[in-house]
Kinemage of the C-alpha trace (Angstrom):
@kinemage 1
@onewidth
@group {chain A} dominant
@subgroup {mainchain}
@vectorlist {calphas} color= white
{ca unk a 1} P 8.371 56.838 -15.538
{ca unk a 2} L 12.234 57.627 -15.772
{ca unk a 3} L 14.514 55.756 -19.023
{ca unk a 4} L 17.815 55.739 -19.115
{ca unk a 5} L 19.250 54.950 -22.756
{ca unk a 6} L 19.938 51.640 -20.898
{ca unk a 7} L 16.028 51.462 -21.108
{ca unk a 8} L 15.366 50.774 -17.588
{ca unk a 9} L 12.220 52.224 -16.380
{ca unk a 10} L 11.006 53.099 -12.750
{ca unk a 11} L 7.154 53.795 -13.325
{ca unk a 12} L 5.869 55.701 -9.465
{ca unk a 13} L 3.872 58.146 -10.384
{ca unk a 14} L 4.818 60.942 -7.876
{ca unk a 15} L 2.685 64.234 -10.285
{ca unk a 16} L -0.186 64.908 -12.037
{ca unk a 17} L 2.570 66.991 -14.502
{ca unk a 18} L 2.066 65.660 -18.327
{ca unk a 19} L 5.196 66.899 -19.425
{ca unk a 20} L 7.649 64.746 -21.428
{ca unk a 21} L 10.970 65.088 -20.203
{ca unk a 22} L 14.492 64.511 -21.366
{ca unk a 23} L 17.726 65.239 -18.642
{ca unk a 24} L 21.042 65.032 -20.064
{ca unk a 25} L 23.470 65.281 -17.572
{ca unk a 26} L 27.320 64.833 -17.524
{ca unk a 27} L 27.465 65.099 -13.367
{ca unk a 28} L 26.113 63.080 -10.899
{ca unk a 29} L 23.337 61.110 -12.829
{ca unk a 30} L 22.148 58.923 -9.567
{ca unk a 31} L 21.272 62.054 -8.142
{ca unk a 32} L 19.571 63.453 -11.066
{ca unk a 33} L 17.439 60.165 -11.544
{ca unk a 34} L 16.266 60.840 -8.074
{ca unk a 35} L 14.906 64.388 -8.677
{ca unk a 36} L 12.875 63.130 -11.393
{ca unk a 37} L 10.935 60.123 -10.009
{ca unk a 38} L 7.744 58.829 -11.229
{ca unk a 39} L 7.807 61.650 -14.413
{ca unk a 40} L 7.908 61.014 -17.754
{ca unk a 41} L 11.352 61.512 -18.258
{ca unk a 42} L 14.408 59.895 -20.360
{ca unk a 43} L 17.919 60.403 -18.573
{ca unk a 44} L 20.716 59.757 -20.873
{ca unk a 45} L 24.298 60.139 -18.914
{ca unk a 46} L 26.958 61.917 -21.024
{ca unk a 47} L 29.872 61.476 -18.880
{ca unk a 48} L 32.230 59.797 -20.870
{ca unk a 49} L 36.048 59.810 -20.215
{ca unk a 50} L 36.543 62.179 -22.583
{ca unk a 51} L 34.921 65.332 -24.556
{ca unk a 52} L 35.254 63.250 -27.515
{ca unk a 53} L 33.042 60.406 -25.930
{ca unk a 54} L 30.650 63.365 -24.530
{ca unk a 55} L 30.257 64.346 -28.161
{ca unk a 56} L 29.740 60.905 -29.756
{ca unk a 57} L 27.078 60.449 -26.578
{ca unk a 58} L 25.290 63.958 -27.956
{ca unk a 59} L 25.271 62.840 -31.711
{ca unk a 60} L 23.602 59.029 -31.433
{ca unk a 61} L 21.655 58.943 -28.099
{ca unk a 62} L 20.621 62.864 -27.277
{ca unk a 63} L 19.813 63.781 -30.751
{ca unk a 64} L 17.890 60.769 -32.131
{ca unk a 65} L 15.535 61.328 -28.816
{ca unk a 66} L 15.564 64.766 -29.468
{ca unk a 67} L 13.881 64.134 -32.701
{ca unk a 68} L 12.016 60.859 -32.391
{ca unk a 69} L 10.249 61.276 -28.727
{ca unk a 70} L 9.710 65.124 -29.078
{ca unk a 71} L 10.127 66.270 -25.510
{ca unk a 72} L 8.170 68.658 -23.813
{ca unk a 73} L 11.548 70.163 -21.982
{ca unk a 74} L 15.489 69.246 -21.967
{ca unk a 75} L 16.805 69.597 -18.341
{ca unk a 76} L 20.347 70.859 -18.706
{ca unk a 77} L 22.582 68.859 -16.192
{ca unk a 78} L 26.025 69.328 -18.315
{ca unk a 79} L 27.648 72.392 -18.965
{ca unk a 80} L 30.138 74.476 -21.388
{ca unk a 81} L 30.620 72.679 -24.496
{ca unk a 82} L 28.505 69.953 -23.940
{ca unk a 83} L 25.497 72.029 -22.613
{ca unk a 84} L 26.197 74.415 -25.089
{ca unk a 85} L 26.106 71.156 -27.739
{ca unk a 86} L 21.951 70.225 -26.848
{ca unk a 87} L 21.298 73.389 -25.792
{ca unk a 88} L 21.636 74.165 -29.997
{ca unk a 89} L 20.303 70.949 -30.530
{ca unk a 90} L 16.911 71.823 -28.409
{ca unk a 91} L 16.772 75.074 -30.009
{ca unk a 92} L 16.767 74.280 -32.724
{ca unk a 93} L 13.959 71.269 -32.659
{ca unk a 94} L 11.862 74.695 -30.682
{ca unk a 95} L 12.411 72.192 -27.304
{ca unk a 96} L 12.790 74.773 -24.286
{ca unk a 97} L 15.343 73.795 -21.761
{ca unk a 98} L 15.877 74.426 -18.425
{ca unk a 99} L 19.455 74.360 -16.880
{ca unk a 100} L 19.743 71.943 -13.533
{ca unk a 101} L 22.638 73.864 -11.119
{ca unk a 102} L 24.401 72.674 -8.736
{ca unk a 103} L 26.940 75.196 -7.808
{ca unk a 104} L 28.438 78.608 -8.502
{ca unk a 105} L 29.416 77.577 -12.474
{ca unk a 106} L 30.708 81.426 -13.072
{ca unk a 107} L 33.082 80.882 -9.970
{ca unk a 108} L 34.163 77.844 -10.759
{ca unk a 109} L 35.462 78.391 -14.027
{ca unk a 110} L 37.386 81.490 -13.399
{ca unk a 111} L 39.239 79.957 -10.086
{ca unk a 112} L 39.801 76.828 -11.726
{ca unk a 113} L 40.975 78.493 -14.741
{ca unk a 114} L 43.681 80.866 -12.936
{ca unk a 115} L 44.712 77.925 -10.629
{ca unk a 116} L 45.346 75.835 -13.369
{ca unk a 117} L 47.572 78.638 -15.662
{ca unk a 118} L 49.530 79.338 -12.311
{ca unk a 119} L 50.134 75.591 -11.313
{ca unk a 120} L 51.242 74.464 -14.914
{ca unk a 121} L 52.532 77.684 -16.416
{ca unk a 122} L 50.055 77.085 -18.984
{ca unk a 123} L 48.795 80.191 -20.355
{ca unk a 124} L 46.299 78.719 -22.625
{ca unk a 125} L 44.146 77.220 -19.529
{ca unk a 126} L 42.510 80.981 -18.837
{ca unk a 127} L 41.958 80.983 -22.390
{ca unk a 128} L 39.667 77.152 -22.122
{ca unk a 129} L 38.074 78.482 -18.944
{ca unk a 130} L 36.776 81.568 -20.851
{ca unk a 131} L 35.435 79.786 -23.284
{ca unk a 132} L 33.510 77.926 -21.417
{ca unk a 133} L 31.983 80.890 -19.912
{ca unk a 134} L 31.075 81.927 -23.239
{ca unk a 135} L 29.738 78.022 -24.015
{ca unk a 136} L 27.506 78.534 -20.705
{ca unk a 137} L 26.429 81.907 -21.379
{ca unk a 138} L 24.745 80.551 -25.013
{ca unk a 139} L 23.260 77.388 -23.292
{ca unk a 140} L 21.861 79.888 -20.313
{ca unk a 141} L 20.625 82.219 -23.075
{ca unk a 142} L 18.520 79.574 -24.388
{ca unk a 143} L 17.013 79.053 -21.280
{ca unk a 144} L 12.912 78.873 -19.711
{ca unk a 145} L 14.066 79.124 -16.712
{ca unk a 146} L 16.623 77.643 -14.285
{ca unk a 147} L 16.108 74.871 -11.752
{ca unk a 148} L 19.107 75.696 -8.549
{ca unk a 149} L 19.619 73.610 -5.575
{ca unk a 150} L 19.016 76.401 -2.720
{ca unk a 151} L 18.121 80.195 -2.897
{ca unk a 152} L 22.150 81.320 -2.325
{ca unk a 153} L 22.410 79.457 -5.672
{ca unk a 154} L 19.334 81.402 -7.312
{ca unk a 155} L 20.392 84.756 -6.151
{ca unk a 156} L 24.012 84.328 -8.235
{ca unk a 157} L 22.073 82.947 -11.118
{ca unk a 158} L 20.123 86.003 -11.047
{ca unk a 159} L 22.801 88.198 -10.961
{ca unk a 160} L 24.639 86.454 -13.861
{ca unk a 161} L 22.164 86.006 -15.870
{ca unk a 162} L 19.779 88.936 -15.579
{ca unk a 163} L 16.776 86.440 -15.223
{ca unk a 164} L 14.041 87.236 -12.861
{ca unk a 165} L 14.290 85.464 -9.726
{ca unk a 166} L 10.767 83.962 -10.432
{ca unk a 167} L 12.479 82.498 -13.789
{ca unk a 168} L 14.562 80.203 -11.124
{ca unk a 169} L 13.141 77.267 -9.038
{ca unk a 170} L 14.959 76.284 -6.256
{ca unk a 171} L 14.393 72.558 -5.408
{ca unk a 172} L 16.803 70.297 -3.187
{ca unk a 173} L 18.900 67.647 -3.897
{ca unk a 174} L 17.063 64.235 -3.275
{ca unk a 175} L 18.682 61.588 -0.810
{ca unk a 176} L 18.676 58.864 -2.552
{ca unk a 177} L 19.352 55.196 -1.258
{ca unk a 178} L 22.802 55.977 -1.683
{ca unk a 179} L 22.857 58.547 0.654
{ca unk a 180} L 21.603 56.104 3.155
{ca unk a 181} L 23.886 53.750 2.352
{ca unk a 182} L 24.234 52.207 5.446
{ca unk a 183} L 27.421 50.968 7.133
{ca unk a 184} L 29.290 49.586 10.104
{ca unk a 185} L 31.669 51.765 12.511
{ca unk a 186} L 33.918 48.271 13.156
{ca unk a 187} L 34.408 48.000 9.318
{ca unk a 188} L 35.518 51.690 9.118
{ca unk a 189} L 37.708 50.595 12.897
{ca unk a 190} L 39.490 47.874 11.206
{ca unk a 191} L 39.885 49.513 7.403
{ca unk a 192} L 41.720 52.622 8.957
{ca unk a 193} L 43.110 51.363 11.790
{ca unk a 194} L 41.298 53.902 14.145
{ca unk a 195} L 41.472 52.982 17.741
{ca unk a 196} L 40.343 56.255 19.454
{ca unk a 197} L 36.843 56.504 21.014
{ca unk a 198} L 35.963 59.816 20.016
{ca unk a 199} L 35.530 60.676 16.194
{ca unk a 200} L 35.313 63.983 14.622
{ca unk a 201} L 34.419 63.519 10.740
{ca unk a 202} L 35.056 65.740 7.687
{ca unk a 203} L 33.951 64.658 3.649
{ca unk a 204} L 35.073 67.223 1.139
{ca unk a 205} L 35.896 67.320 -2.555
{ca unk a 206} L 39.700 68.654 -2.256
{ca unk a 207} L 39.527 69.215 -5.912
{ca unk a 208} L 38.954 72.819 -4.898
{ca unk a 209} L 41.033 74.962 -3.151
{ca unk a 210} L 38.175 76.717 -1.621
{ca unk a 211} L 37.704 73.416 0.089
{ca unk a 212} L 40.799 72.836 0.846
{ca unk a 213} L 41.023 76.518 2.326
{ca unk a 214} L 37.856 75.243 4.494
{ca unk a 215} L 39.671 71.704 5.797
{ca unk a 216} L 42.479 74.263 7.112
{ca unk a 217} L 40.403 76.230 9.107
{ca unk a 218} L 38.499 73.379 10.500
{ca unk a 219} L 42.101 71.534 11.163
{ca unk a 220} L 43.274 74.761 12.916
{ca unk a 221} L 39.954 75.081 15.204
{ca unk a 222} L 40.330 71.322 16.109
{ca unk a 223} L 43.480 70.786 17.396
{ca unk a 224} L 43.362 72.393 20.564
{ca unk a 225} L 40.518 69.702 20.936
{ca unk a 226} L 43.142 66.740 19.907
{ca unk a 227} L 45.830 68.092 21.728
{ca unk a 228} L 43.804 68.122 25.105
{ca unk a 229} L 42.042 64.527 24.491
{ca unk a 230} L 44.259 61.619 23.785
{ca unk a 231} L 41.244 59.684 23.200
{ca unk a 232} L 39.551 61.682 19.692
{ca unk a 233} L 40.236 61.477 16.380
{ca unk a 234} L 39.737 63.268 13.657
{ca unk a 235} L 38.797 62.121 9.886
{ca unk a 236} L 39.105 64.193 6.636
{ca unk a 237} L 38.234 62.158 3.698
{ca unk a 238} L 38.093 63.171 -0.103
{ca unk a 239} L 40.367 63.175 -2.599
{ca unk a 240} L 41.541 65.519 -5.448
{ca unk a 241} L 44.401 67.701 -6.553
{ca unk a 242} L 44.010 69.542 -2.856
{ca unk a 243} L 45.157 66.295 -0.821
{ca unk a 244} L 48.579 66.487 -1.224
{ca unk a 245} L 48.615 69.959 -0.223
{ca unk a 246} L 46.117 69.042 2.788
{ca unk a 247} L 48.707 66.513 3.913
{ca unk a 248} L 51.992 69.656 3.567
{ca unk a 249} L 49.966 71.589 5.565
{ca unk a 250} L 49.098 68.581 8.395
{ca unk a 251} L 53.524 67.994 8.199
{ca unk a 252} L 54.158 71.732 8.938
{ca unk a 253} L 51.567 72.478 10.598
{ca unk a 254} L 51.364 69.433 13.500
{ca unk a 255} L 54.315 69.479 15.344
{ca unk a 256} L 53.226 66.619 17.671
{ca unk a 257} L 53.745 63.587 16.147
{ca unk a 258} L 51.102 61.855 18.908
{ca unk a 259} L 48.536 64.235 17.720
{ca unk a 260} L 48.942 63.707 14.005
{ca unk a 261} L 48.634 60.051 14.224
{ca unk a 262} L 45.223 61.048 15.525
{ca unk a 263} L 44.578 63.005 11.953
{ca unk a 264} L 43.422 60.326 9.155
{ca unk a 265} L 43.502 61.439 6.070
{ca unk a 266} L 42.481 58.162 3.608
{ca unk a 267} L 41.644 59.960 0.619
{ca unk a 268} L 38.614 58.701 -1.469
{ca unk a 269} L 36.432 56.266 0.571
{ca unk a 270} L 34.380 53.876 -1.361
{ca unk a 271} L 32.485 52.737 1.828
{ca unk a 272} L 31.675 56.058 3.093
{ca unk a 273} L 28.593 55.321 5.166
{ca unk a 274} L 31.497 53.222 7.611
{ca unk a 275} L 32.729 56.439 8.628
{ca unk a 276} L 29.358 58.004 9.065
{ca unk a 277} L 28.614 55.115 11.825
{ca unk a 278} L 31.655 55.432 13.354
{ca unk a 279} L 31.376 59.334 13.428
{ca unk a 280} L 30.410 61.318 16.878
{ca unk a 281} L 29.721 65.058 14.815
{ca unk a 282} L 30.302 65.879 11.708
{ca unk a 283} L 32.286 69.117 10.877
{ca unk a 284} L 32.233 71.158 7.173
{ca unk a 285} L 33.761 74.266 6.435
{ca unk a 286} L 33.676 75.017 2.804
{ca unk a 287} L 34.373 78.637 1.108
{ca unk a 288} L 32.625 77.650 -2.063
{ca unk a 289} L 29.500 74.932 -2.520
{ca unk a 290} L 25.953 74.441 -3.748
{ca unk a 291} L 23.792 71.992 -1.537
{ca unk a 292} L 26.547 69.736 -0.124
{ca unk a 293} L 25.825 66.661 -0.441
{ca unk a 294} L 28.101 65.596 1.924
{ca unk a 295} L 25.842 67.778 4.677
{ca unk a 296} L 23.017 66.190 3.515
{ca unk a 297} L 24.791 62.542 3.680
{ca unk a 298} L 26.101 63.320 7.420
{ca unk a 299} L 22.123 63.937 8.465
{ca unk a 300} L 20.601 61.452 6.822
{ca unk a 301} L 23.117 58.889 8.906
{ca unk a 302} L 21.480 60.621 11.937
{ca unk a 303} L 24.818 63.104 12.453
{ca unk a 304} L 24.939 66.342 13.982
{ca unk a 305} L 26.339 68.750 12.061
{ca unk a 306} L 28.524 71.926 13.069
{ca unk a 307} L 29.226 74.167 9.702
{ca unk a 308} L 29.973 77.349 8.391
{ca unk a 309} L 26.753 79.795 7.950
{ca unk a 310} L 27.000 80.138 4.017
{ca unk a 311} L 25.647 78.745 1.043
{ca unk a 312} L 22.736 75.579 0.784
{ca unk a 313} L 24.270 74.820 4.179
{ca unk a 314} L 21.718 77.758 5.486
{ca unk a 315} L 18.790 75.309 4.345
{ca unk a 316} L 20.188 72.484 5.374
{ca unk a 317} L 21.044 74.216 9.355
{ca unk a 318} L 18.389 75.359 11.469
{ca unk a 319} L 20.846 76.291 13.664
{ca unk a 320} L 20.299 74.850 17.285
{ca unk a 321} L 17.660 72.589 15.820
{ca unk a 322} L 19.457 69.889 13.374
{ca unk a 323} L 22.640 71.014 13.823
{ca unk a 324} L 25.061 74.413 14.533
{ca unk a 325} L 26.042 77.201 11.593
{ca unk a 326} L 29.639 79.268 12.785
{ca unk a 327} L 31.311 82.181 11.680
{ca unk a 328} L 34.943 80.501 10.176
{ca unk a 329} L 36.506 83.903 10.799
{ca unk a 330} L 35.373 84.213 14.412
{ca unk a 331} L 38.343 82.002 16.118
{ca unk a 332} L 36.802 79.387 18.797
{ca unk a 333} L 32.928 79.706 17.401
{ca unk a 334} L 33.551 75.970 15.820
{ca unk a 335} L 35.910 74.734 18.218
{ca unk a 336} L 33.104 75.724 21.142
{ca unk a 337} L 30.191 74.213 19.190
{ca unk a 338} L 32.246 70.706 18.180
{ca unk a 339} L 33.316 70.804 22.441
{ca unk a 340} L 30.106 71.428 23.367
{ca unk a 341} L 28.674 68.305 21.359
{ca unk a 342} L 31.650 66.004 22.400
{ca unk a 343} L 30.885 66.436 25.777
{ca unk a 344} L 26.924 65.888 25.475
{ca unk a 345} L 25.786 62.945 23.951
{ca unk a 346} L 22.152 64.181 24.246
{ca unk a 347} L 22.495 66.951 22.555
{ca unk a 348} L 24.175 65.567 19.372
{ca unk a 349} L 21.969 62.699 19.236
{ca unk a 350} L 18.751 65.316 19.514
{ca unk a 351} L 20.759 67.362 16.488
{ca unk a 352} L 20.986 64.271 14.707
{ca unk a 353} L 17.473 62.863 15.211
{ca unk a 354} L 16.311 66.432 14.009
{ca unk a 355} L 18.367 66.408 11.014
{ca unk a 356} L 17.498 62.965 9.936
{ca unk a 357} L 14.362 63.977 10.501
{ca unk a 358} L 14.501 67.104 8.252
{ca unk a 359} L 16.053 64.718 5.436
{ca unk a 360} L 13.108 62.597 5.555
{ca unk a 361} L 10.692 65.794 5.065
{ca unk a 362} L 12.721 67.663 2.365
{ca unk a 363} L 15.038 65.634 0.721
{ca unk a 364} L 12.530 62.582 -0.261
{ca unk a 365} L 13.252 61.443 -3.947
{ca unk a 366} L 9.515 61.675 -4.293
{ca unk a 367} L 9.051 65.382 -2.859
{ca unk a 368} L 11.938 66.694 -4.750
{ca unk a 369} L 9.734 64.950 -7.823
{ca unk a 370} L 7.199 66.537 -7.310
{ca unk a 371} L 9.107 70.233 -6.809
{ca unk a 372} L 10.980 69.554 -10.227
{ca unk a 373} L 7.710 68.879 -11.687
{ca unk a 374} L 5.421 71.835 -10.705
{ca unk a 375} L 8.461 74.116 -11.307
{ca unk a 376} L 9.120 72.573 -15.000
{ca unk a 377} L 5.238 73.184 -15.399
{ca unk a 378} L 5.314 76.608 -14.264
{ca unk a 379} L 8.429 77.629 -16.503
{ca unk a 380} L 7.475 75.511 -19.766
């Protein structure tokens, strides 16, 4: 059974697991709800607009069922303060938690820290960003044991932490329905105007400039392909801080104006699965991720996938199989792969079918369940 604090209840029993759970999470709660299916488990969603709201959230929905349902275990899906904030509260009620990650925390913080002091000439942001290191490091303290989204993942937690790799579960992200979200390639035609045949697709988060660094790699790599086929286009969408310097680079960097009317750059898409229909391949390049979602997204919508050999990406790849991995820094290795699917349809819809396919085995709500709740067993 999963409860939100909305007390709406989904009651599939995936487990034989007797554990009584209760996720707090302040990032991406659909997905969390879907890694928990069928348990005994109360999700209550802390992401508020502000750390104020967070903190109200904490004080009269996390800490009355702290005390009154007496969980078993507190997955840890929020971080810094707020982690740091029921990660005291568990403690002290003797509830163990377990800390849900997602991506490279440690990383994050200091490179969004040093960005942010350099782009506002505030010196006080690497002073915030280090204190939420030191927030993390008392939540992670606390901690059973870890759950991480792919072995890459476990291996930095490891290192951080000084916890034994067999302290740290790695389990999936689930695809749930709205990763299948289905959708139509006329609707994405007509909403972005695209007219070309061909259609090259990028999603990324360009709140990072890691990300951003791996749009212009994939940007350089595909315009040969642009410039020698008047008929393909090529779609980067995702918003954040990045876009505006995604769309400097595009200015300088495409000199032919016919070219760069063939680059669409929409920012966020609220009808995302439009562009996943309309899509040919999918292309990712990222220099700093988790388990992309958008990876997984791309394959469940039956899309072959060409990206960079790093990261979850490595689970998600089997390269030749359900999709192709590159070296970034090898110039032409993604250019050949994304030519070589262009020009045979067989092949990318045999990539796709295999990656859908793989999505259907690994990424089922009710086996990632069922992974969260042997490894929540084992650690508790």
């Amino acid at each position: 059974m999963i409860e939100n604090k909305n007390n709406t209840k989904q009651t599939t029993t995936v487990a034989d697991s007797e554990l009584s759970i209760l996720a707090v999470t302040g990032h991406r709660p659909t997905e969390l709800r879907g890694s928990i299916v069928g348990l005994d488990a109360t999700v209550i969603d802390i992401n508020g607009s502000s750390i104020r709201d967070r903190i109200r959230t904490i004080a009269t929905d996390v800490r009355p069922a702290l005390e009154l349902r007496d969980p078993d275990v507190v997955i840890l899906d929020c971080h810094e303060l707020t982690g740091a904030l029921v990660a005291l509260l568990a403690t002290r009620l003797s509830v163990p938690i377990v800390p849900r990650i997602v991506g490279d925390n440690w990383r994050g913080l200091k490179e969004d820290g040093i960005n942010a002091a350099r782009r506002r000439g505030d010196s006080a942001a690497q002073l915030r960003y280090n204190a939420g290191m030191q927030l993390n490091s008392f939540a992670y303290s606390h901690a059973a044991g870890f759950i991480v989204v792919s072995t890459d993942l476990r291996h930095t937690v490891a290192a951080k932490t000084g916890v034994s790799p067999d302290r740290i579960a790695v389990v999936p992200v689930p695809a749930t329905q709205e990763t299948y979200r289905s959708g139509t390639a006329a609707r994405a035609r007509e909403t972005y105007d695209i007219q070309e045949e061909s259609v090259l697709l990028t999603v990324t988060n360009l709140s990072f400039e890691a990300k951003l660094s791996g749009a212009l790699t994939m940007i350089d790599e595909i315009l040969p392909l642009l410039s020698a086929d008047p008929d393909l286009a090529y779609v980067i969408a995702g918003d954040g801080p990045q876009h505006s310097e995604l769309l400097s680079f595009l200015d300088r960097r495409v000199t032919d104006p016919k070219v760069r009317d063939r680059i669409y750059t929409p920012g966020f898409v609220d009808q995302v699965g439009d562009l996943y229909d309309l899509a040919d391949a999918f292309v990712y390049v990222s220099y700093r991720d988790g388990y992309p979602n958008a990876v997984l997204e791309a394959q469940a919508a039956g899309l072959a996938v060409v990206a960079n050999d790093a990261y979850g990406m490595r689970e998600q790849i089997t390269d030749g199989k359900t999709g192709f991995l590159i070296d970034p820094t090898t110039s032409g290795a993604l250019r050949d792969r994304v030519e070589t699917l262009l020009s045979d349809r067989k092949l990318r819809e045999r990539l796709g079918e295999g990656a859908a396919d793989r999505v259907r085995q690994e990424n089922d709500p009710i086996v990632v369940s069922k992974q969260v709740a042997s490894a929540l067993e084992r650690l508790v």
